[in-house]
C-alpha positions as CSV (number, residue, x, y, z in Angstrom):
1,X,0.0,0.0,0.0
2,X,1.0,3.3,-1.0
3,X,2.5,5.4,2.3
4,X,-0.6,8.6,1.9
5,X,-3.2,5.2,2.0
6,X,-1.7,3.8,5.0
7,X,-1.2,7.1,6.5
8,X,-4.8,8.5,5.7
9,X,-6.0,4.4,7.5
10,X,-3.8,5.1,10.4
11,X,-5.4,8.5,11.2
12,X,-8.9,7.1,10.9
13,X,-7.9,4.1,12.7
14,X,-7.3,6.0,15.4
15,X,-10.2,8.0,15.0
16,X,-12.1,4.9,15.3
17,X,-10.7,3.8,18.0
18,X,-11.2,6.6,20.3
19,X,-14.8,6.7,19.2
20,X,-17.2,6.3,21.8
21,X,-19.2,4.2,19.5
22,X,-16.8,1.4,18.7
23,X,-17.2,-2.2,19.7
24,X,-14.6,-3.9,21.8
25,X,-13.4,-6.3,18.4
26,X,-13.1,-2.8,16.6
27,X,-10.9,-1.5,19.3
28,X,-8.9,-4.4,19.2
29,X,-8.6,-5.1,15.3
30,X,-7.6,-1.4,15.2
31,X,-5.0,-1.5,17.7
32,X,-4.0,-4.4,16.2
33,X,-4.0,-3.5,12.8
34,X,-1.4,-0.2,14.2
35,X,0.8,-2.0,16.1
36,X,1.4,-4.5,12.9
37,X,2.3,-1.6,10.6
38,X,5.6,-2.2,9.6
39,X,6.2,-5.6,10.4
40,X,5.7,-8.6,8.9
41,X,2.4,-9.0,10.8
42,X,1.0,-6.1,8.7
43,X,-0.4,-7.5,5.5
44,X,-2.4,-10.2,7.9
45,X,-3.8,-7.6,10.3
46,X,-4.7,-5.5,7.4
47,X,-6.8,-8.4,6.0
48,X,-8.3,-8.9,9.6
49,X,-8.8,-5.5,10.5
50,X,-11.0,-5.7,6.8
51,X,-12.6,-8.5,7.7
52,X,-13.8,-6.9,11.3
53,X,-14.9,-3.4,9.9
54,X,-17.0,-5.4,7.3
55,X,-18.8,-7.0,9.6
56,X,-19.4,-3.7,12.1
57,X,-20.0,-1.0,10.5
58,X,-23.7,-0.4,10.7
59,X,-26.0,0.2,7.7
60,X,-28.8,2.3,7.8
61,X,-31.0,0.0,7.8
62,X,-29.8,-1.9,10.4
63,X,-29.6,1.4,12.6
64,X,-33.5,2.3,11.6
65,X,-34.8,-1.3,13.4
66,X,-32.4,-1.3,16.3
67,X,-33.2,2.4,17.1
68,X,-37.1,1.3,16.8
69,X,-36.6,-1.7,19.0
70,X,-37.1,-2.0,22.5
71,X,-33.6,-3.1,22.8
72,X,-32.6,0.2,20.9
73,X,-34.9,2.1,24.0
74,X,-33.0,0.0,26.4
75,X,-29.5,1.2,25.3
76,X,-30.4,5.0,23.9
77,X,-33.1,5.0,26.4
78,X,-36.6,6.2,24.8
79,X,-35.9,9.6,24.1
80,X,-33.0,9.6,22.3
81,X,-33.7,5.9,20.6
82,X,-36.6,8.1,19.0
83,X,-34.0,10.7,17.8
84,X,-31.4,8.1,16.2
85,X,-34.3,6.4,14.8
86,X,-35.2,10.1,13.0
87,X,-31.9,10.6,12.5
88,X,-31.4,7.4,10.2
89,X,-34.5,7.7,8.5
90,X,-32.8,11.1,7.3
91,X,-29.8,9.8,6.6
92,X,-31.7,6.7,4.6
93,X,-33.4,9.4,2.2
94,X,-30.5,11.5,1.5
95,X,-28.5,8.2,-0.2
96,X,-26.2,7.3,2.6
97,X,-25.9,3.2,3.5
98,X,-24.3,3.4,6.8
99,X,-24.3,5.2,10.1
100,X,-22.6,8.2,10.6
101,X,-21.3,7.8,14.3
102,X,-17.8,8.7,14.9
103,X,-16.6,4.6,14.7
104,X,-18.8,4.2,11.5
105,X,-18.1,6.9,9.5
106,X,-14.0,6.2,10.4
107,X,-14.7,2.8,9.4
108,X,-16.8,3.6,5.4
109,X,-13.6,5.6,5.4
110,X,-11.3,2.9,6.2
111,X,-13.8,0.5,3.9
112,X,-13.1,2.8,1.1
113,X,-10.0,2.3,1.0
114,X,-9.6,-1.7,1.1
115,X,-8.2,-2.6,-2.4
116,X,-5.9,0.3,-1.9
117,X,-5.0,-1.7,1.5
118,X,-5.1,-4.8,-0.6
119,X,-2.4,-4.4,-2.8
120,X,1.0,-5.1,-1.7
């Protein structure tokens, strides 16, 4: 990978890391992922950390239903589950396929980036 690519993925990396909304494996894939860079560890955490974003980042979609859910009240609480459920329905009409928390939007970042990542 080209250094500005892995450079630009460090920074949002760490953006995503620090991230109040990042899951634990995130965290860790991320960390991982940073203290690999420049060893021979860091084409396999690269693939891993792909593999982990892939599977976390949260579309729209997916945000809309847990937001409406009662297990969406239970972790926003009822107020503000009603306000990220709003908030995705906007972000749903204006085109975009994932959340846009901190750790998700660091993460379609990072996912835009994967064949750039790829290539060695």
């Amino acid at each position: 990978m080209n250094q500005s690519v892995k450079e630009f993925v460090e920074q949002k990396v760490k953006e995503m890391i620090n991230a109040h909304s990042c899951s634990a494996e995130a965290k860790a894939a991320g960390q991982e992922w940073l203290d690999a860079l420049g060893t021979e560890k860091e084409d396999e955490q690269t693939r891993r950390l792909i593999a982990e974003l892939e599977q976390d980042i949260m579309p729209v979609d997916s945000l809309i239903a847990f937001a409406g859910s009662k297990a969406g009240v239970q972790v926003f609480g009822e107020e503000m589950a009603e306000k990220v459920e709003a908030h995705a329905k906007e972000l749903k009409e204006s085109g975009a396929k994932y959340c846009d928390c901190p750790a998700c939007a660091a993460c379609a970042s990072i996912l835009e980036k994967k064949e750039e990542l790829l290539v060695n």
